[in-house]
C-alpha positions as CSV (number, residue, x, y, z in Angstrom):
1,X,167.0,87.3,-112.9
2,X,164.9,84.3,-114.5
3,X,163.7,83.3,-110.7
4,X,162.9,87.2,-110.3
5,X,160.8,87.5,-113.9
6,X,158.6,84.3,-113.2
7,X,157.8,85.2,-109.8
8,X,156.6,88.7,-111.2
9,X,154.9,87.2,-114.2
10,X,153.0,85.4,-112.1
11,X,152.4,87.0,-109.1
12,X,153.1,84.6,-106.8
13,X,155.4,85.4,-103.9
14,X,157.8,83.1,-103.4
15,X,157.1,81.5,-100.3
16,X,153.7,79.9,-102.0
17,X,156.2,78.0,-104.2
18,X,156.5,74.4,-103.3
19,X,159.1,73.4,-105.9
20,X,160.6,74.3,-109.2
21,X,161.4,72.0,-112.0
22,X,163.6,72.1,-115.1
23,X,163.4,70.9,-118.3
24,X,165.7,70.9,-121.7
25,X,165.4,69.5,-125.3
26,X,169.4,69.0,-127.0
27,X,169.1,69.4,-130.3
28,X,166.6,68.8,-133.0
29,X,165.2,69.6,-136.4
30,X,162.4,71.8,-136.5
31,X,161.6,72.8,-140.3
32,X,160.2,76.0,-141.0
33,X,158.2,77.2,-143.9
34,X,158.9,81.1,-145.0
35,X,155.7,82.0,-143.1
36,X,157.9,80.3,-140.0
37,X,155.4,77.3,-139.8
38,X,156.1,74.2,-139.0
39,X,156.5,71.9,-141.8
40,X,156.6,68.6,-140.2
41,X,156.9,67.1,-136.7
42,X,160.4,67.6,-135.5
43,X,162.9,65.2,-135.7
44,X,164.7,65.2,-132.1
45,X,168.5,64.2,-131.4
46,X,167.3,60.5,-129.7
47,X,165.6,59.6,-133.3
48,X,168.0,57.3,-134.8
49,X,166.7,56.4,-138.6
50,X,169.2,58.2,-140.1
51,X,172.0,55.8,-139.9
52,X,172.2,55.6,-143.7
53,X,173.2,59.2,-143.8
54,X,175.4,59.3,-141.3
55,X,177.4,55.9,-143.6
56,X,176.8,58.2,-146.2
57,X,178.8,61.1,-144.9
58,X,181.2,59.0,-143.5
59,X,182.1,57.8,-147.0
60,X,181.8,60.6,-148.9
61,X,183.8,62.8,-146.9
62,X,186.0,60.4,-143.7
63,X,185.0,60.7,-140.3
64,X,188.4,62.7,-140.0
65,X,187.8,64.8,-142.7
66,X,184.2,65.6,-141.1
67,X,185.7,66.0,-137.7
68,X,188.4,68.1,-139.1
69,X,185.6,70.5,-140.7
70,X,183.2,70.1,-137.6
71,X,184.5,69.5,-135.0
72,X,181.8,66.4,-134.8
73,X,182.2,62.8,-136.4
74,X,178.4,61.9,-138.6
75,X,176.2,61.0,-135.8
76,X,172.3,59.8,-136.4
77,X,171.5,62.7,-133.5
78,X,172.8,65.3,-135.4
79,X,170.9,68.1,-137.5
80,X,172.7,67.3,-140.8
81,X,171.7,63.6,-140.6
82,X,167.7,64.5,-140.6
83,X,167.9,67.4,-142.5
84,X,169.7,64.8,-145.2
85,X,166.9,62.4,-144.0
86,X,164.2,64.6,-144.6
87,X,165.3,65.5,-148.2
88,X,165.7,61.8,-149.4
89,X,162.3,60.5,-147.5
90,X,160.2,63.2,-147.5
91,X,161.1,65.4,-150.3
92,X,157.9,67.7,-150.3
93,X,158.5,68.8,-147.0
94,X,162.2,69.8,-147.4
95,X,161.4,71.3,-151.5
96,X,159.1,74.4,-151.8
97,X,157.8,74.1,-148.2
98,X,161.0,74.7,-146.2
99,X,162.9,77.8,-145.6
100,X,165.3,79.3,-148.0
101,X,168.3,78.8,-145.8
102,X,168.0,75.3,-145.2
103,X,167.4,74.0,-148.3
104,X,170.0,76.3,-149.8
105,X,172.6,74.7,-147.9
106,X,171.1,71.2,-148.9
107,X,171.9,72.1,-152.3
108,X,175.2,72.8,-151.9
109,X,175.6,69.3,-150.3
110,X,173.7,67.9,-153.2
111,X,176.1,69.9,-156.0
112,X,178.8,68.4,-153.9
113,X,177.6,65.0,-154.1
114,X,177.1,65.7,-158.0
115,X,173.0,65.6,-158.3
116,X,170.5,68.4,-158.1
117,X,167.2,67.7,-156.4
């Protein structure tokens, strides 16, 4: 169905197609804005400053405990790492700039942790 949609998008038949390449991003943290704009350059899974959140986690919670609730042991590639990141470095981005749901759920980890930012 994909092959068939490019191929009509395009209007090329397909035997003026040399070759056909594939690409994929894994995960990454793109923060929106309520206007859905970017709000900074995203952080992608490979970025690995955010060892010290990932300790963090890890001793607040136990990497069992963590697994147990996420199926995933704290990881620097992971979302939660740079959103967590994000807040403590760049705390202008992740306050009024960044979408309602994310930081919403920063919160709660914050309340957690017993401090409010």
């Amino acid at each position: 169905m994909a092959v068939r949609f490019a191929l009509e998008a395009s209007g090329a038949r397909g035997d003026e197609i040399a070759c056909v390449g594939f690409s994929g991003q894994m995960h990454g943290a793109v923060l929106l804005d309520a206007q859905d704009d970017v709000v900074r350059p995203a952080l992608i899974w490979c970025d690995q400053r955010t060892e010290p959140q990932m300790e963090e986690l890890s001793h607040l919670f136990g990497v069992n405990r963590l697994i147990q609730l996420t199926c995933n042991a704290p990881v620097t590639k992971f979302t939660l790492t740079k959103l967590l990141w994000v807040r403590e470095n760049e705390p202008r981005n992740m306050g009024a700039r960044c979408a309602r749901d994310v930081a919403q759920g920063l919160r709660a980890l914050s309340i957690h942790r017993g401090t409010r930012h």
